[in-house]
MMTF fields as JSON, N, C-alpha, C and O atoms, coordinates in Angstrom:
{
  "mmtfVersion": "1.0.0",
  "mmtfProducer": "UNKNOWN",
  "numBonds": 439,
  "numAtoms": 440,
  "numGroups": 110,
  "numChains": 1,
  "numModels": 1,
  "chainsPerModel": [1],
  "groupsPerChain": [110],
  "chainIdList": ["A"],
  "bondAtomList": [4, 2, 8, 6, 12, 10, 16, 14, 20, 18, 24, 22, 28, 26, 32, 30, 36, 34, 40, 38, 44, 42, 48, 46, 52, 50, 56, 54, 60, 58, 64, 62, 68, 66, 72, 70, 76, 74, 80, 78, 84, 82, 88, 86, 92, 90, 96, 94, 100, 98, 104, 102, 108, 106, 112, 110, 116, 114, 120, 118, 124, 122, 128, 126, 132, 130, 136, 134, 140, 138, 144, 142, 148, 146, 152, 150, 156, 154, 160, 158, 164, 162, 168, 166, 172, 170, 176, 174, 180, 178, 184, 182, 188, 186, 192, 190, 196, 194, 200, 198, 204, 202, 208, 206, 212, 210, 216, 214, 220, 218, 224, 222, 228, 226, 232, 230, 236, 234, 240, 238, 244, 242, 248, 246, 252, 250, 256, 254, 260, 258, 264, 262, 268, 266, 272, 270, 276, 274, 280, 278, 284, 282, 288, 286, 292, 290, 296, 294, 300, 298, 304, 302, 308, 306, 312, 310, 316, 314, 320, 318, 324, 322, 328, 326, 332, 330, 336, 334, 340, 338, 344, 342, 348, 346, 352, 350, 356, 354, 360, 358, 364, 362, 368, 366, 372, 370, 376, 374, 380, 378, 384, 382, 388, 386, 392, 390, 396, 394, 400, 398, 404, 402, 408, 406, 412, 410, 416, 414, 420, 418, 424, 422, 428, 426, 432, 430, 436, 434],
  "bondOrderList": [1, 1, 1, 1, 1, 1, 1, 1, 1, 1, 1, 1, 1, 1, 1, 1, 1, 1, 1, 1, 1, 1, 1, 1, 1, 1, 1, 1, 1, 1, 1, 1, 1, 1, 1, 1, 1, 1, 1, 1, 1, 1, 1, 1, 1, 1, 1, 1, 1, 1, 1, 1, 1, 1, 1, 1, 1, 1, 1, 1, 1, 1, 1, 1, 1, 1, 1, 1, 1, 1, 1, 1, 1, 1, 1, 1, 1, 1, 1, 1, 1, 1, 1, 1, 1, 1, 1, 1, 1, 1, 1, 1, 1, 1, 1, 1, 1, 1, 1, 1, 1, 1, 1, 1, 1, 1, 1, 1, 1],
  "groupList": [{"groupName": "UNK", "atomNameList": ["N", "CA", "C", "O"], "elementList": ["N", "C", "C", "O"], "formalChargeList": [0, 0, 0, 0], "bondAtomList": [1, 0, 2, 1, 3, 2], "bondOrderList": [1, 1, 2], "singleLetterCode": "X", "chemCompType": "L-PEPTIDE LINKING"}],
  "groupTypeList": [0, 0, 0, 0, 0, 0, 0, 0, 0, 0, 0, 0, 0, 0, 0, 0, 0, 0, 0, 0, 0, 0, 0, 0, 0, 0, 0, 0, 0, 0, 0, 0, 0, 0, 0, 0, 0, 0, 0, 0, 0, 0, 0, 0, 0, 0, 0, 0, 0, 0, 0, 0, 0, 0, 0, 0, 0, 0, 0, 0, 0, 0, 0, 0, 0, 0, 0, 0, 0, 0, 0, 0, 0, 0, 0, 0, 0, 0, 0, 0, 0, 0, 0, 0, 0, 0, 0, 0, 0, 0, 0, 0, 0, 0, 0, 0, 0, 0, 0, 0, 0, 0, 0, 0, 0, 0, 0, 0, 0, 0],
  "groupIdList": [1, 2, 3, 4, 5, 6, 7, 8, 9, 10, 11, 12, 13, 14, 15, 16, 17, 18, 19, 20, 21, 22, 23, 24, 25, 26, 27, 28, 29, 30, 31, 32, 33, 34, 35, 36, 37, 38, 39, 40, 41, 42, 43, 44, 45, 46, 47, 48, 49, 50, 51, 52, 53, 54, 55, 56, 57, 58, 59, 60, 61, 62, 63, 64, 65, 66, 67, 68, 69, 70, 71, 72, 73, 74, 75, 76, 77, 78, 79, 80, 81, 82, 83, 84, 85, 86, 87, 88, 89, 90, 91, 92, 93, 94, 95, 96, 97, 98, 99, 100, 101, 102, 103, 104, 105, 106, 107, 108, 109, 110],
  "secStructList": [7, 7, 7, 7, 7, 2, 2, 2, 2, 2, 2, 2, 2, 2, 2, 2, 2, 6, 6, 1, 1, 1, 1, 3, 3, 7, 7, 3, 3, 3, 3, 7, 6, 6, 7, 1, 1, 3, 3, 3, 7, 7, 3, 3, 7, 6, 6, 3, 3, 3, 3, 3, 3, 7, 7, 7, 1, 1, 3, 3, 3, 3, 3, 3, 3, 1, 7, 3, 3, 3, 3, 3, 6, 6, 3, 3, 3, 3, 7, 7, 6, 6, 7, 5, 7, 7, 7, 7, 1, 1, 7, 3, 3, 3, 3, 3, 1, 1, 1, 3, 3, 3, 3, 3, 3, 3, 7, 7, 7, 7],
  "xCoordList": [0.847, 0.0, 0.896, 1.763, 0.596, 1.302, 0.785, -0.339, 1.408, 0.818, 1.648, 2.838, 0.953, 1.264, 0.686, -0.521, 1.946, 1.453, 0.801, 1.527, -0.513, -0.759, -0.268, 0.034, -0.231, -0.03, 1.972, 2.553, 2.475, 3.861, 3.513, 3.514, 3.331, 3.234, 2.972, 3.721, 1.817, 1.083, 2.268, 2.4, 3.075, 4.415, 5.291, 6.274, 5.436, 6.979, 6.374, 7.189, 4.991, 4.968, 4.449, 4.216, 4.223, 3.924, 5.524, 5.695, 6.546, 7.591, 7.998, 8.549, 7.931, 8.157, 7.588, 8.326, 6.245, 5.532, 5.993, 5.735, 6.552, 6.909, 8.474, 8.798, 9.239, 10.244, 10.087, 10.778, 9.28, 8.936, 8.157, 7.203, 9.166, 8.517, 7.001, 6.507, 6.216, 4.636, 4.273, 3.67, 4.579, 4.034, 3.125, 2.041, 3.318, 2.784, 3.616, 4.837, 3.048, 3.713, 2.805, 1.816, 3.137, 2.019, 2.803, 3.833, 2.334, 3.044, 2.061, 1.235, 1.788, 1.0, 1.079, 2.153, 0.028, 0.023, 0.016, 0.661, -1.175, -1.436, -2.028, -2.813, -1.729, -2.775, -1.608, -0.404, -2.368, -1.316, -2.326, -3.504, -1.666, -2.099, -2.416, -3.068, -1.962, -2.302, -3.75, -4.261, -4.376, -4.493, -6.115, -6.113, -7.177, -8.687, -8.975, -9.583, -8.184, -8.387, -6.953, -6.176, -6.385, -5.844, -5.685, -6.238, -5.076, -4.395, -3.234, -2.114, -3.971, -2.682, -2.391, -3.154, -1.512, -1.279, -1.377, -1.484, -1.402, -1.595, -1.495, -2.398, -0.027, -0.106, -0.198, 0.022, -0.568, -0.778, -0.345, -0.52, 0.306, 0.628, -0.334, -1.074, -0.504, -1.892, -1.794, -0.695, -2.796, -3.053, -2.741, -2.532, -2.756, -1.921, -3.167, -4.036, -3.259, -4.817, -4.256, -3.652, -4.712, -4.897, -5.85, -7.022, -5.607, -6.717, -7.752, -7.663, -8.753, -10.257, -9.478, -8.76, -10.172, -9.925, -10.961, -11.611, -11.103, -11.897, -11.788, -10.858, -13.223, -13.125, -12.475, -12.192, -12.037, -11.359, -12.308, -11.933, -13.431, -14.134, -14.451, -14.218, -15.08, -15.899, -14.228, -13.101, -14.508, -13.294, -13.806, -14.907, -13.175, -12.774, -11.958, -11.233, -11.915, -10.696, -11.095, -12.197, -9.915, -9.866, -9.093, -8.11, -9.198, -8.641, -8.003, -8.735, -6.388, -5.81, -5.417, -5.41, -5.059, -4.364, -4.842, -4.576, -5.631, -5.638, -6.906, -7.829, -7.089, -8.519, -8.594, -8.168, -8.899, -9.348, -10.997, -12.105, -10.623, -12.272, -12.061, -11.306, -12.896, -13.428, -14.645, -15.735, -13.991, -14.844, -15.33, -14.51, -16.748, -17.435, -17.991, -18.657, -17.952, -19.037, -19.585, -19.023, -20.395, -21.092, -21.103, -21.221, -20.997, -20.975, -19.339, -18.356, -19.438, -18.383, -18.59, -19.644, -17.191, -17.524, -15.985, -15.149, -16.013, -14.828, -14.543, -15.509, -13.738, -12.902, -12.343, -12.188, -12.044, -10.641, -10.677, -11.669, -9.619, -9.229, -10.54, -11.727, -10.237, -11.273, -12.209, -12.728, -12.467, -13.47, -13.553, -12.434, -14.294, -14.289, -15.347, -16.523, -14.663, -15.471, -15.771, -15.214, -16.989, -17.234, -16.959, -17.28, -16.08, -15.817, -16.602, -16.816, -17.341, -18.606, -17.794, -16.664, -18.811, -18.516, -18.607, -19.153, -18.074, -17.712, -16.761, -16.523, -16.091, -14.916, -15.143, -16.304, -13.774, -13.645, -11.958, -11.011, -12.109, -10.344, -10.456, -11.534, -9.084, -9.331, -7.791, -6.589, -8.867, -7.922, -7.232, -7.969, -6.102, -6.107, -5.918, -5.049, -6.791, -7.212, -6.253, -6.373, -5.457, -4.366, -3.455, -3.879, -1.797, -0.886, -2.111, -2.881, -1.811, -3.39, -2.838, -1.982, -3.227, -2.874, -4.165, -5.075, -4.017, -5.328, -4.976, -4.15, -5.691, -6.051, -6.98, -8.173, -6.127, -7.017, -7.509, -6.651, -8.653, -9.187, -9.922, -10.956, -9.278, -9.619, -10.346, -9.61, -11.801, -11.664, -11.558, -12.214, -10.528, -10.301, -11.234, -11.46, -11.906, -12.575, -11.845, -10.978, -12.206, -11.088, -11.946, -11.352],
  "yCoordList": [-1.173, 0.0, 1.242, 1.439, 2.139, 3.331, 4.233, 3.938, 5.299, 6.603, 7.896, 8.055, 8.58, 10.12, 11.294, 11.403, 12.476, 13.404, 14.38, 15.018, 14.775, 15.854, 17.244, 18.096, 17.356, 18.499, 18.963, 19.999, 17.662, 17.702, 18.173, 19.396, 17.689, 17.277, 18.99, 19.679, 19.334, 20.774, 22.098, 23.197, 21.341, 22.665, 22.269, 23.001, 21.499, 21.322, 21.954, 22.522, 21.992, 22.515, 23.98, 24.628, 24.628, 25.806, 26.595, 27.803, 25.644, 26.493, 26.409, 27.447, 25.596, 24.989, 26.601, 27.242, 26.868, 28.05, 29.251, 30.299, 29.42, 30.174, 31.078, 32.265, 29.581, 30.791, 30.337, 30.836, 29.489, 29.44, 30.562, 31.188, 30.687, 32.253, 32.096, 33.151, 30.964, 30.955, 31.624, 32.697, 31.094, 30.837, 29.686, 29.732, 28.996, 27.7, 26.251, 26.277, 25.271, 24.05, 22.789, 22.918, 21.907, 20.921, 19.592, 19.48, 18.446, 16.818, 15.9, 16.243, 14.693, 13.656, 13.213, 12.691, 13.293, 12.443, 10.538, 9.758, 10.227, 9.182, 8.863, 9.689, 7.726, 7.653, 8.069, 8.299, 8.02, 8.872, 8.183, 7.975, 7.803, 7.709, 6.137, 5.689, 5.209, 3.722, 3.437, 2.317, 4.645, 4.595, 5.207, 6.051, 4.517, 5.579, 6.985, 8.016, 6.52, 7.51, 8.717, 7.909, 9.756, 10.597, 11.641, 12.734, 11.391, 13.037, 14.216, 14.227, 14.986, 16.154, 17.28, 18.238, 17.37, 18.375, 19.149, 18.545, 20.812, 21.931, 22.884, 22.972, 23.963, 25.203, 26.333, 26.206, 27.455, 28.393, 29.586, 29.515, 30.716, 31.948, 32.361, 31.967, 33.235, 34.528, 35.148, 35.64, 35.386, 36.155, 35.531, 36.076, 33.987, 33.377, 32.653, 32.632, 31.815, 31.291, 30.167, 30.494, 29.037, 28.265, 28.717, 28.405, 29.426, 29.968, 28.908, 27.697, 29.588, 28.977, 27.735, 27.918, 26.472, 25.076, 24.247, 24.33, 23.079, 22.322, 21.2, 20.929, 20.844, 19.787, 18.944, 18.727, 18.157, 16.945, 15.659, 14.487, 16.064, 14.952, 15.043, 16.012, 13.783, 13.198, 14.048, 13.66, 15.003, 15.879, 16.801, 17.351, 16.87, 18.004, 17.902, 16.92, 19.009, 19.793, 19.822, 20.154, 19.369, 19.548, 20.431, 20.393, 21.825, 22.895, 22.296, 21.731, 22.238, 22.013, 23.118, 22.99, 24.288, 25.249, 26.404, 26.626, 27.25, 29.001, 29.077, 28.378, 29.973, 30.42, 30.443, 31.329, 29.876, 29.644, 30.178, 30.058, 30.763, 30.878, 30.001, 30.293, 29.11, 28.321, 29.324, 29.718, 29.58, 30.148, 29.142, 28.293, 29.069, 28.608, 29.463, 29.883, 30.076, 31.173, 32.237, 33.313, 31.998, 32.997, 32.875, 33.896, 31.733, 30.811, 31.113, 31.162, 31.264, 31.034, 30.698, 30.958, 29.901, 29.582, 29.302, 28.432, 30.284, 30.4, 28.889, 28.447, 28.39, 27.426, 27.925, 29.136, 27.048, 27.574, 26.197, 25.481, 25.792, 25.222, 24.096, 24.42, 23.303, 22.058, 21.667, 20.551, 22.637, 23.006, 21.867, 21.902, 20.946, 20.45, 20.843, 20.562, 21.839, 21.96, 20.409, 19.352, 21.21, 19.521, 20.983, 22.171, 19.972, 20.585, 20.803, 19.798, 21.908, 21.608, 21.15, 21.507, 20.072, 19.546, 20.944, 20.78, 22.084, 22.885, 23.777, 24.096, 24.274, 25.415, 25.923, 26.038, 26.471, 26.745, 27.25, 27.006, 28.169, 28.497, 28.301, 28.061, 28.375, 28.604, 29.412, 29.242, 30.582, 31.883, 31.526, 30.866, 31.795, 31.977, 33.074, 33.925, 33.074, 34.607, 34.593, 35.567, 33.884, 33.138, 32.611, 31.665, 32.335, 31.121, 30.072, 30.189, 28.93, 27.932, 26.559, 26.451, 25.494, 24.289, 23.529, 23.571, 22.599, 22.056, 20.407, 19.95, 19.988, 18.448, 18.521, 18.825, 18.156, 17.909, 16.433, 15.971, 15.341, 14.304, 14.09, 14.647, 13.382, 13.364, 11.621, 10.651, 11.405, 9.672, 10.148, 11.046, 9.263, 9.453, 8.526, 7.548, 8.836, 7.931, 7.517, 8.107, 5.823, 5.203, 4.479, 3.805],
  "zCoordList": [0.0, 0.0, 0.0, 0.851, -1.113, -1.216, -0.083, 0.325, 0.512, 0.851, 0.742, 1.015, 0.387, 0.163, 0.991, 1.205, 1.604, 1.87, 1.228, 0.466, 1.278, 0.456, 0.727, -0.108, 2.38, 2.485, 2.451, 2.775, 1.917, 2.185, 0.536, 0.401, -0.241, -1.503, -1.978, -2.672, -1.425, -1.666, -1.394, -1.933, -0.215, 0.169, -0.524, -0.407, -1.174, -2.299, -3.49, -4.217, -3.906, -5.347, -5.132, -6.153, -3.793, -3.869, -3.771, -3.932, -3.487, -3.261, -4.574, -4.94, -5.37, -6.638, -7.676, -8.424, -7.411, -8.416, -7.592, -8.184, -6.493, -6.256, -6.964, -7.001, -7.524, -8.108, -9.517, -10.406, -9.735, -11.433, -11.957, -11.496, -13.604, -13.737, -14.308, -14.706, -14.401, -14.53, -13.303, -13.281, -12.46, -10.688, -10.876, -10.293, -11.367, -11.198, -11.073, -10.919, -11.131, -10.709, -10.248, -9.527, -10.612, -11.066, -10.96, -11.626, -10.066, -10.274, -10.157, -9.311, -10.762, -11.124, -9.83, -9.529, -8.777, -7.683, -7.693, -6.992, -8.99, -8.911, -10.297, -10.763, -11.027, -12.498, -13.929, -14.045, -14.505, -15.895, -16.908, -16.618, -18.301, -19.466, -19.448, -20.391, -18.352, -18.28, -17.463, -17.463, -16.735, -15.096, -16.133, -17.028, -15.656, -15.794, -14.828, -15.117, -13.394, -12.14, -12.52, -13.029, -12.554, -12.689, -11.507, -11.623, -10.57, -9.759, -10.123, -10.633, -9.678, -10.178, -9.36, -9.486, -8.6, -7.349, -8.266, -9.333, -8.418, -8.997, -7.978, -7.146, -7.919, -7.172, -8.265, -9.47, -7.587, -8.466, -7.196, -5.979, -8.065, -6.529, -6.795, -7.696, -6.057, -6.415, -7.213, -7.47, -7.901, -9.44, -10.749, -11.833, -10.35, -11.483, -11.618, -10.746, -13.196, -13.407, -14.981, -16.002, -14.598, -15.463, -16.613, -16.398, -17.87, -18.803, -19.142, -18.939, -19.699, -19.874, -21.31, -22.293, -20.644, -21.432, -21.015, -19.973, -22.327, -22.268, -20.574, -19.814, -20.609, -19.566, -19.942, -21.12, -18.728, -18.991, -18.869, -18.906, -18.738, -18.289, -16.845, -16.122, -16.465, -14.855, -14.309, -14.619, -13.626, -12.819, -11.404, -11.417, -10.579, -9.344, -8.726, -8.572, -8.199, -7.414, -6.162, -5.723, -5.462, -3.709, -3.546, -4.287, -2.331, -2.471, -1.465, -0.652, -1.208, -0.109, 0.721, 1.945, 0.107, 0.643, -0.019, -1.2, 0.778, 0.022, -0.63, -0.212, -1.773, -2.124, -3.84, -4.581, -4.006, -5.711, -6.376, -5.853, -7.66, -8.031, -9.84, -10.767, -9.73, -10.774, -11.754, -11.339, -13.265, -13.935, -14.876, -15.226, -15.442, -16.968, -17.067, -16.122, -18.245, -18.807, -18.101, -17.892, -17.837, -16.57, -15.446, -14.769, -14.868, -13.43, -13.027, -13.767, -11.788, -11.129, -9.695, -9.115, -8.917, -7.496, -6.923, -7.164, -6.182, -5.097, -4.265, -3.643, -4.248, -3.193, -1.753, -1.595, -0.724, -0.27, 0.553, 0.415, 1.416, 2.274, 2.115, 2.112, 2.041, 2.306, 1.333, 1.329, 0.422, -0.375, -1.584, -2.095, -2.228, -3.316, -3.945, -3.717, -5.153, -6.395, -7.745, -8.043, -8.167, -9.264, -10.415, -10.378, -11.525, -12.759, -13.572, -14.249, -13.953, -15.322, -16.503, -16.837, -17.203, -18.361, -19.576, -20.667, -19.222, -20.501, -20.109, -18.944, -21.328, -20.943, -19.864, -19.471, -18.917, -17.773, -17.726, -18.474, -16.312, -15.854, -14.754, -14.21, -14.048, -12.614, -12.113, -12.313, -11.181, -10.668, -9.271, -8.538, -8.806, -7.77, -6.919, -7.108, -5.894, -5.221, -4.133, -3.391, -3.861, -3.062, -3.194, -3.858, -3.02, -3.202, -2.491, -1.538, -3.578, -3.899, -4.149, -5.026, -3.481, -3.991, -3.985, -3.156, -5.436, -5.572, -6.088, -6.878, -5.504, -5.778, -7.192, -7.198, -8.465, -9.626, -9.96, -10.711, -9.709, -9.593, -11.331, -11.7, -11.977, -13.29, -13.709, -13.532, -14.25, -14.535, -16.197, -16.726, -16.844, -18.155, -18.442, -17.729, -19.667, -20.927, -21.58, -22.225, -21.488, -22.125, -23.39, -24.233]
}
């Protein structure tokens, strides 16, 4: 049985976007291109934002750390600390209103 820290996991990639010149930073917790289930730590500093892209499919985000706002179209909905957003199945971004770490939970269609 594997186990992983998230919140160890969440402070290595926020220090990680911290001197990357995106401010972001991102590592495959669990899953990949063999795997249907898909994780993806994702930090972002504040003011930094994954631009509006297609869904990935059956997807959400666990906010581990800080304050995020999830946009589609007209809809939007703030995260923070604890928070799991569900991904709408259409274009979308996501801001962070905070240095932000997020649990990205992806099931690929295979």
């Amino acid at each position: 049985m594997e186990r992983s820290s998230l919140t160890a996991l969440a402070r290595e990639q926020l220090a990680r976007a911290a001197t990357a010149p995106s401010g972001r930073s991102a590592s495959t917790v669990y899953g990949g291109h063999e795997h249907v289930l898909r994780q993806t730590l994702i930090a972002l500093n504040a003011g930094q934002q994954l631009e509006e892209h297609e869904s990935p499919g059956e997807a959400t985000l666990q906010v581990l750390t800080g304050r995020v706002r999830l946009v589609a179209g007209d809809a939007s909905g703030d995260g923070s600390t604890g928070d799991l957003l569900i991904i709408p199945d259409s274009r979308h971004s996501l801001e962070a209103l905070e240095d932000a770490a997020v649990l990205l939970t992806v099931a690929n269609r295979r």
